[in-house]
C-alpha positions, 0 to 999 in steps of 0.5 A: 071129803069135798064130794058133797053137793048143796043147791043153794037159792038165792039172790046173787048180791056180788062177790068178795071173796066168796059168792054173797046169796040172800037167801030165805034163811039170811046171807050167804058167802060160798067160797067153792062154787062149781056151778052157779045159774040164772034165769036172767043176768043180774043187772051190773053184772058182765059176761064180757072181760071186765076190770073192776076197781076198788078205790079207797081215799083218806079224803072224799074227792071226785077226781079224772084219772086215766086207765092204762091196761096192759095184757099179753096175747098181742103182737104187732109190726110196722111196714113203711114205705119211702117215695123219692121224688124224680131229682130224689131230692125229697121224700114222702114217708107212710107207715102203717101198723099190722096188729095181731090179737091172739088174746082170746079177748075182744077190745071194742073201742080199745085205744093203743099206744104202740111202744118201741123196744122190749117192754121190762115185765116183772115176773114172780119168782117161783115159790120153793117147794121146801120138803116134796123136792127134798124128800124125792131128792132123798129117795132119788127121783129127782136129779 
């Protein structure tokens, strides 16, 4: 079951939950691709991390909106540094931002916006796994 292997050619016309070839016989959605090659990248499509958004209105409206994008893998601290005049009457205040990317990703053109404190990040709760806890609880394999 599942070891058998089709090549399938086509052309790539996107993805919806599946692959979507038009072939020679019509159109195809594949689900289980392990591999899929080109002779040359479909024009619109992105080999760099790309965000792609389906937007759906009750009204037909052309409106600005701004994009906000949050990812892990990033960490950042602030050096400062105080200079007191000779009376040390005044100050001159400078500071700078150190930030790590350890994402995997490349941001070129990124505009950030550092924020102070712990950012609250909502978290699935894990799903029970129900019977296979219960049968090796039963057998006594878990504790």
């Amino acid at each position: 079951m599942g070891e058998k292997s089709v090549r399938i050619a086509g052309v790539l016309l996107g993805y919806s939950n599946g692959y979507i070839l038009k072939t020679t016989t019509g159109i195809e959605v594949l689900n289980n691709i392990e591999g899929i090659s080109f002779a040359t990248l479909p024009a619109g499509f992105f080999t760099l991390p790309t965000l792609n958004w389906k937007v759906s209105s009750k009204n037909a409206v052309t409106t600005n909106c701004e994009v906000a994008y949050r990812t892990t893998g990033f960490s950042w601290k602030s050096d400062y540094l105080i200079t007191l005049d000779e009376l040390e009457a005044h100050a001159d205040v400078g500071g700078w931002v150190t930030i790590t990317n350890k994402s995997g990703k490349k941001y070129d053109n990124a505009k950030l916006k550092l924020i102070a404190g712990d950012v609250n990040t909502v978290v699935p709760a894990p799903r029970p796994s129900g019977r296979p806890v219960a049968m090796a609880m039963k057998r006594g394999v878990a504790n």
